[in-house]
Residue frames as a rotation matrix with the C-alpha (Angstrom) as fourth column:
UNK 1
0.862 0.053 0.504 -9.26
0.156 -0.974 -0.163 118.19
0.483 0.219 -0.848 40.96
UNK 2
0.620 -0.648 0.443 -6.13
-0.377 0.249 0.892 117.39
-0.688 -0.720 -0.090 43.42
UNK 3
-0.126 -0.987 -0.095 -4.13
-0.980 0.109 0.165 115.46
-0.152 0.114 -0.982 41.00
UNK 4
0.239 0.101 0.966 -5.58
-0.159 0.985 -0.064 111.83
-0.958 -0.138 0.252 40.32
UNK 5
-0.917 -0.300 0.264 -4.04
0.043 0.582 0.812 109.64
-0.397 0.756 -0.521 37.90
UNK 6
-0.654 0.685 -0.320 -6.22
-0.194 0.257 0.947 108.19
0.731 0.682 -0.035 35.24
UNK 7
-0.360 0.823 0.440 -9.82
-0.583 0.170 -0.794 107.60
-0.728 -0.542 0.419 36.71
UNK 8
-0.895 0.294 -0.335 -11.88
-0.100 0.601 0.793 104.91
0.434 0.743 -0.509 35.54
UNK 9
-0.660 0.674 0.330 -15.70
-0.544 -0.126 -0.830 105.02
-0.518 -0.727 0.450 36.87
UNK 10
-0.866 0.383 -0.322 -18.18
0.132 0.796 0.591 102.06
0.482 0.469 -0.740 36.44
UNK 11
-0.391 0.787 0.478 -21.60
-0.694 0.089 -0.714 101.36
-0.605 -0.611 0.511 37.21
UNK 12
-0.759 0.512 0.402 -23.80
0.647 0.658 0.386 98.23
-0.067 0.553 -0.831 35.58
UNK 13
-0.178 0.958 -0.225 -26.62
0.827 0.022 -0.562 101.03
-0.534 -0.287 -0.796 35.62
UNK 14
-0.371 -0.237 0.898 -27.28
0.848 -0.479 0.225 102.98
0.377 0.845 0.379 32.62
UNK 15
0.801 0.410 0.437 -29.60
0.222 -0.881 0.418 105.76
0.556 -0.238 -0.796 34.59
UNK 16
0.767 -0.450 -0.458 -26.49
0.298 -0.383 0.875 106.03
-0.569 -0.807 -0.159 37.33
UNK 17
0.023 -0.925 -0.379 -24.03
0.636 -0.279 0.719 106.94
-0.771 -0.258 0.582 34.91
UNK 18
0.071 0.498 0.864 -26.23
0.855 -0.476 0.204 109.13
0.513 0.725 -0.460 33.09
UNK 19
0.933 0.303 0.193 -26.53
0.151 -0.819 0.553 111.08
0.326 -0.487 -0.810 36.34
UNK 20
0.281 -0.930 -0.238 -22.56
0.757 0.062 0.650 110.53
-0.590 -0.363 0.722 36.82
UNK 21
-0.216 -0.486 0.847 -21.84
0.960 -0.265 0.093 111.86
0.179 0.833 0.524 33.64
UNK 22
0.535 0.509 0.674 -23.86
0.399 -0.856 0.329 115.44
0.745 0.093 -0.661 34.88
UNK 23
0.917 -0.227 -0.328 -22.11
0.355 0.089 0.930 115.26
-0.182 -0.970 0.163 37.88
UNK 24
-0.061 -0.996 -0.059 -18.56
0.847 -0.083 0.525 115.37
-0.528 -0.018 0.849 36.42
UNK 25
-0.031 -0.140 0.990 -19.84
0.908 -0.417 -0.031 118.14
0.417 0.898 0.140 34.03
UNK 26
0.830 0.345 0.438 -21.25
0.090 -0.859 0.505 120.33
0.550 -0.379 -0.744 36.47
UNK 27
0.821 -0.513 -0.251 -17.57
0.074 -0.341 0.937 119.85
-0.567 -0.788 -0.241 38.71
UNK 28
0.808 -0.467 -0.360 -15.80
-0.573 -0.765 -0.294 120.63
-0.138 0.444 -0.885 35.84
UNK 29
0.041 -0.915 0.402 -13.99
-0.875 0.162 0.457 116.90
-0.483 -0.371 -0.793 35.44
UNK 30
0.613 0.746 0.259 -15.48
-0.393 0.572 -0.719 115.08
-0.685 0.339 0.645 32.89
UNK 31
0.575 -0.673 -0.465 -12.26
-0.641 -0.017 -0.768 115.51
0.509 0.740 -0.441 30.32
UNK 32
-0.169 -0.868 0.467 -10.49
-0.951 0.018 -0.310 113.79
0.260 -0.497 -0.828 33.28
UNK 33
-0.437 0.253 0.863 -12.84
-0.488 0.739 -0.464 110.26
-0.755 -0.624 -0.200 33.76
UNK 34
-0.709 0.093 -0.699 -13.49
-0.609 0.421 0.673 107.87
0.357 0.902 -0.242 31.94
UNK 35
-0.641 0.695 0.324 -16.93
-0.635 -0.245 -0.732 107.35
-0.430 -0.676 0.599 32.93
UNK 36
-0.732 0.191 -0.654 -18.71
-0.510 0.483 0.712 103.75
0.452 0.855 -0.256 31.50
UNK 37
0.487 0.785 0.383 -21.62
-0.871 0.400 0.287 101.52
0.072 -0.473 0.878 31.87
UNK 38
-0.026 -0.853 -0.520 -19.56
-0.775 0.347 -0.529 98.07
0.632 0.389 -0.670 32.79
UNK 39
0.890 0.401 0.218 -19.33
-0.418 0.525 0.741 95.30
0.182 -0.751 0.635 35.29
UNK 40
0.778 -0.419 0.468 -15.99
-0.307 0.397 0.865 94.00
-0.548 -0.817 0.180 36.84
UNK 41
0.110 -0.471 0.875 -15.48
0.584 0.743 0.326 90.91
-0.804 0.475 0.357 34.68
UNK 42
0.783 -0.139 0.607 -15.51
0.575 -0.210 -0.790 93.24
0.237 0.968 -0.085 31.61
UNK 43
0.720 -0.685 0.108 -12.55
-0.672 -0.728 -0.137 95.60
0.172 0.026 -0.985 33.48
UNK 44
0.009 -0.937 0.349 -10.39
-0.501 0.298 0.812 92.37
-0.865 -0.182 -0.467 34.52
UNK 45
0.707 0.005 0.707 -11.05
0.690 0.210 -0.692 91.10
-0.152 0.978 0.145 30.57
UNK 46
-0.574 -0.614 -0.542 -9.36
0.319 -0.778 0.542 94.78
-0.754 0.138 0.642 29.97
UNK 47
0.072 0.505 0.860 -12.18
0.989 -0.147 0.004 96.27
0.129 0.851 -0.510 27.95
UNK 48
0.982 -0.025 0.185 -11.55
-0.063 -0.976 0.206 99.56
0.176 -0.214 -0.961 29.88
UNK 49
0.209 -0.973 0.094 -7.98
-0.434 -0.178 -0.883 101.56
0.876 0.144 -0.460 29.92
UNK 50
-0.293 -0.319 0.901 -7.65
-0.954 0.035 -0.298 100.49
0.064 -0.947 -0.315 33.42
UNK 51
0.139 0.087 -0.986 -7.48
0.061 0.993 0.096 96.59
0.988 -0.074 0.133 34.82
UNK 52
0.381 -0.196 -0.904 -5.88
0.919 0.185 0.347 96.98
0.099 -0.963 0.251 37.98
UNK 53
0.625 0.370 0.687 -5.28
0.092 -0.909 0.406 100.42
0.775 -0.191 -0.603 40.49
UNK 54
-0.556 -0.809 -0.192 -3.36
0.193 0.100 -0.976 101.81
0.809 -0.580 0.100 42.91
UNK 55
-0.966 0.230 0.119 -6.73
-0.223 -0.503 -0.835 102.77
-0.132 -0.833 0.537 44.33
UNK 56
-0.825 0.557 -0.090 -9.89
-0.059 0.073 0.996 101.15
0.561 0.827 -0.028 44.36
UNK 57
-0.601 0.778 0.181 -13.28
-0.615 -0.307 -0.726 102.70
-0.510 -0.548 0.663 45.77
UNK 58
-0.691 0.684 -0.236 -16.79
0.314 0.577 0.754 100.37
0.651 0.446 -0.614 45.98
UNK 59
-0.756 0.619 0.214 -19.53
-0.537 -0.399 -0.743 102.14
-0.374 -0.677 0.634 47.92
UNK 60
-0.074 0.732 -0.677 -22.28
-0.671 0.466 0.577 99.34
0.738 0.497 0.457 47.49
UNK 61
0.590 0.379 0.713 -24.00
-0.807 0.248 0.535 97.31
0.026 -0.892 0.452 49.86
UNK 62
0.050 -0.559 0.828 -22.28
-0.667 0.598 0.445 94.42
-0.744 -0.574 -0.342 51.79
UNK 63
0.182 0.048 0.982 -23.33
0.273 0.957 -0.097 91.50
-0.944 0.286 0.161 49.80
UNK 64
0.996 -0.091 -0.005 -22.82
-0.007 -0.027 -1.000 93.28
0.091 0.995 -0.027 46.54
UNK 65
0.520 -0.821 -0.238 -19.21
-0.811 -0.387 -0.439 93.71
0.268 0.421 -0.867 47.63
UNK 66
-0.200 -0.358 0.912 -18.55
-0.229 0.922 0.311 90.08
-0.953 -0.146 -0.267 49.31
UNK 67
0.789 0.371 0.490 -20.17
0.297 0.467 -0.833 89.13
-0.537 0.803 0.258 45.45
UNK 68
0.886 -0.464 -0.002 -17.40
-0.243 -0.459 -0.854 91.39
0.396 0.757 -0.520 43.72
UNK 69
-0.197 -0.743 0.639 -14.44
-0.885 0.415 0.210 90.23
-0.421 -0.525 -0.740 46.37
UNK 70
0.220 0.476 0.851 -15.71
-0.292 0.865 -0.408 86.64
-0.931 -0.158 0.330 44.83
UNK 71
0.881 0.092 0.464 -15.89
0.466 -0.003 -0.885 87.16
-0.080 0.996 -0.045 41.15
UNK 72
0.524 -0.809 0.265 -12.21
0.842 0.540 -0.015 89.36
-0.131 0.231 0.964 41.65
UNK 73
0.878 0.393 0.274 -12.40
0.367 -0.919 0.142 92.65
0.308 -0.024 -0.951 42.93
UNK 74
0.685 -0.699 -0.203 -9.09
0.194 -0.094 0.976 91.95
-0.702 -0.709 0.072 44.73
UNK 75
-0.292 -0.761 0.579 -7.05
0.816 0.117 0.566 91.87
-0.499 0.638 0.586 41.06
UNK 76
0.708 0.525 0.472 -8.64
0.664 -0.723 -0.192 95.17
0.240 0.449 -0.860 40.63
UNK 77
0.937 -0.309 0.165 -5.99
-0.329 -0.617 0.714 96.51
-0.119 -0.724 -0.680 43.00
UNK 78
0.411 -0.910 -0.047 -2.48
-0.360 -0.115 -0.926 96.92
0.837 0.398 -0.375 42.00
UNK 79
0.096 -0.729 -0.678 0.20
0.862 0.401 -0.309 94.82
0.497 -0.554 0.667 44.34
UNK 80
-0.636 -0.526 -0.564 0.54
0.770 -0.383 -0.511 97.31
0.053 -0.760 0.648 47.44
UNK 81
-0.902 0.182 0.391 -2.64
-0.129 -0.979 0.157 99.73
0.412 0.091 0.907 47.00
UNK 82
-0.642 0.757 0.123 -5.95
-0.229 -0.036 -0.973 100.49
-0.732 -0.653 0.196 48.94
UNK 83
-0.409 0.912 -0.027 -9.45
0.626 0.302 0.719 98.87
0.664 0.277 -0.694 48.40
UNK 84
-0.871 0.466 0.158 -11.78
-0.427 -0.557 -0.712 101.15
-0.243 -0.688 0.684 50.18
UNK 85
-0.505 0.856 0.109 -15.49
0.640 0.287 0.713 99.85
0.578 0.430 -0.693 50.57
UNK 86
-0.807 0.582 -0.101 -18.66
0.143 0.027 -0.989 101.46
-0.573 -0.813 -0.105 51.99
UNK 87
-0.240 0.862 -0.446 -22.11
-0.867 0.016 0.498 101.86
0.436 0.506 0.744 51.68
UNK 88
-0.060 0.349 -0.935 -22.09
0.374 0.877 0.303 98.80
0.925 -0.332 -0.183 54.60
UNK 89
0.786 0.519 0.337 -24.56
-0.264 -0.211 0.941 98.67
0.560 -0.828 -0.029 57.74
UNK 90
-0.195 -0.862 0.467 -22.22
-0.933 0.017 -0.359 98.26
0.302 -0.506 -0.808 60.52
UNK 91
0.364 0.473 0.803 -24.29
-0.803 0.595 0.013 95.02
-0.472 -0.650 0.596 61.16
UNK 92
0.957 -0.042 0.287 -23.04
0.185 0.852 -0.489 93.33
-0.224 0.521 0.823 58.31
UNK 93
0.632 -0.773 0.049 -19.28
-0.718 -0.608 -0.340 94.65
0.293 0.180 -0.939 58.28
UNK 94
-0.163 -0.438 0.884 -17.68
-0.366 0.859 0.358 90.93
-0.916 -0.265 -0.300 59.84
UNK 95
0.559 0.492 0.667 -18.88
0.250 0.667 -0.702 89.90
-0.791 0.559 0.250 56.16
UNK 96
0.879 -0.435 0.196 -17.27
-0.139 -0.626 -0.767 92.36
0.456 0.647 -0.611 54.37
UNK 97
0.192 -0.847 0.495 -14.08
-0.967 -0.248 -0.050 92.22
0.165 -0.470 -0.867 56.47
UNK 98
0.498 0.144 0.855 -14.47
-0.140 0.987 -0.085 88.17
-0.856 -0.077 0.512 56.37
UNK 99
0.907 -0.116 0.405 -14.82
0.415 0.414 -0.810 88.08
-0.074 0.903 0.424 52.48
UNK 100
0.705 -0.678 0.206 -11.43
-0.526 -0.696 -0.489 90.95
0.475 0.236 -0.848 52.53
UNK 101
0.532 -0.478 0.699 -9.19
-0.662 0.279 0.695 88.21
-0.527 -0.833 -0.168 54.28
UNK 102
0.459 0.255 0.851 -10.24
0.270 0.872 -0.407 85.53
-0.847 0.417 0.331 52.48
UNK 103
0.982 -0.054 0.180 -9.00
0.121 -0.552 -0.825 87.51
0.144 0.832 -0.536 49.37
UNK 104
0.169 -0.952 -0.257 -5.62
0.945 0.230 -0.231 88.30
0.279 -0.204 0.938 51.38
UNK 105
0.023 0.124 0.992 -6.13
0.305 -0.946 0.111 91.94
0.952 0.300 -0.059 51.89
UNK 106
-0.602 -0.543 -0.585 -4.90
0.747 -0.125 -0.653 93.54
0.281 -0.830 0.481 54.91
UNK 107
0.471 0.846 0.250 -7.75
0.712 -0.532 0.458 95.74
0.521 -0.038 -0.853 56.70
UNK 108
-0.530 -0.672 0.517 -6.01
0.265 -0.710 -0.652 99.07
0.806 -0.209 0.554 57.74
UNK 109
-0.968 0.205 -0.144 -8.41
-0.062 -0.753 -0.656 100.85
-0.243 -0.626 0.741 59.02
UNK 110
-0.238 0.970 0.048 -12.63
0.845 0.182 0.503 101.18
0.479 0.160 -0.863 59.45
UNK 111
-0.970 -0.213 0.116 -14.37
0.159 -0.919 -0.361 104.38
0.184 -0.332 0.925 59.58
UNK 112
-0.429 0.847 -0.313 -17.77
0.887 0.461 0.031 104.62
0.171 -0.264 -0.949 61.45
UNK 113
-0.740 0.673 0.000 -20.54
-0.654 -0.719 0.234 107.49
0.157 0.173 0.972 60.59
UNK 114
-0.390 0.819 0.422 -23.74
-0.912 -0.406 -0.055 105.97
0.126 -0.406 0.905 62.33
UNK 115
0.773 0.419 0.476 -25.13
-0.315 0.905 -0.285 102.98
-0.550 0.070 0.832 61.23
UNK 116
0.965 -0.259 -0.049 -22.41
0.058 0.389 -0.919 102.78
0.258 0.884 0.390 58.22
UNK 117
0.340 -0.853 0.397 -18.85
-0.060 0.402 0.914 101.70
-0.939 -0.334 0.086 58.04
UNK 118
0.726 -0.476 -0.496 -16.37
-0.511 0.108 -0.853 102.08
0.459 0.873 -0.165 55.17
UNK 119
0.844 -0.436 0.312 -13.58
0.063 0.659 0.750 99.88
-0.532 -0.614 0.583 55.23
UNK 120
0.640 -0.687 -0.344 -9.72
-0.762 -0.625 -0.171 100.47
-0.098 0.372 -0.923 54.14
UNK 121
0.808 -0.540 0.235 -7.46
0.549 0.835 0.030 97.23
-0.212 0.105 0.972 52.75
UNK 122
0.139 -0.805 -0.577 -4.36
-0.843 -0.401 0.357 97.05
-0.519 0.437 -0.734 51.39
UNK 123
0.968 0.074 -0.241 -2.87
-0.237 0.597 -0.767 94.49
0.087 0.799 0.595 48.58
UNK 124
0.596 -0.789 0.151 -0.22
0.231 0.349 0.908 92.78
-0.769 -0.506 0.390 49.68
């Protein structure tokens, strides 16, 4: 509603982007996302309009995102733009900020709301 480029939104879960799809209707931004059932390897294939971002958000647990940092979550992200994860216990955040090295990704910045912890890269 601010101004985002193209949007591409995934989920591998046909009930979660059933309830996405209500979601953008009811905020009035559905015309504006491009809103699929999918899985990674089918966006760096290029089956969706988008391959790589200047901005890419993963709010899934730890080990699902050390699994997607693995399989190429990092060539999701456009030379010089932000990976953002959360949806990780602060206990397991040295994994997630391990597997984001290992990848080459520069950690900016970590924001902490109780137990949880997003985390903020960059793409070299």
């Amino acid at each position: 509603k601010i101004g985002a480029g193209e949007i591409l939104a995934l989920d591998i879960d046909s009930e979660a982007v059933r309830v996405a799809r209500e979601n953008t209707t009811l905020n009035g931004v559905a015309e504006r996302i491009q809103l699929e059932q999918g899985s990674l390897a089918e966006v760096l294939a290029g089956r969706f309009s988008l391959q790589a971002a200047e901005l890419v958000v993963a709010n899934i647990l730890a080990r699902v995102i050390v699994e997607l940092l693995e399989q190429g979550l990092d060539q999701a992200v456009k030379p010089g733009g932000l990976l953002i994860v959360s949806g990780i216990l602060d206990s397991q955040a040295y994994e997630v900020r391990a597997a984001l090295k290992a990848k080459g990704l520069n950690v900016l910045a970590e924001e902490h709301l109780e137990d949880w912890v997003a985390i903020i890269a960059r793409h070299p």
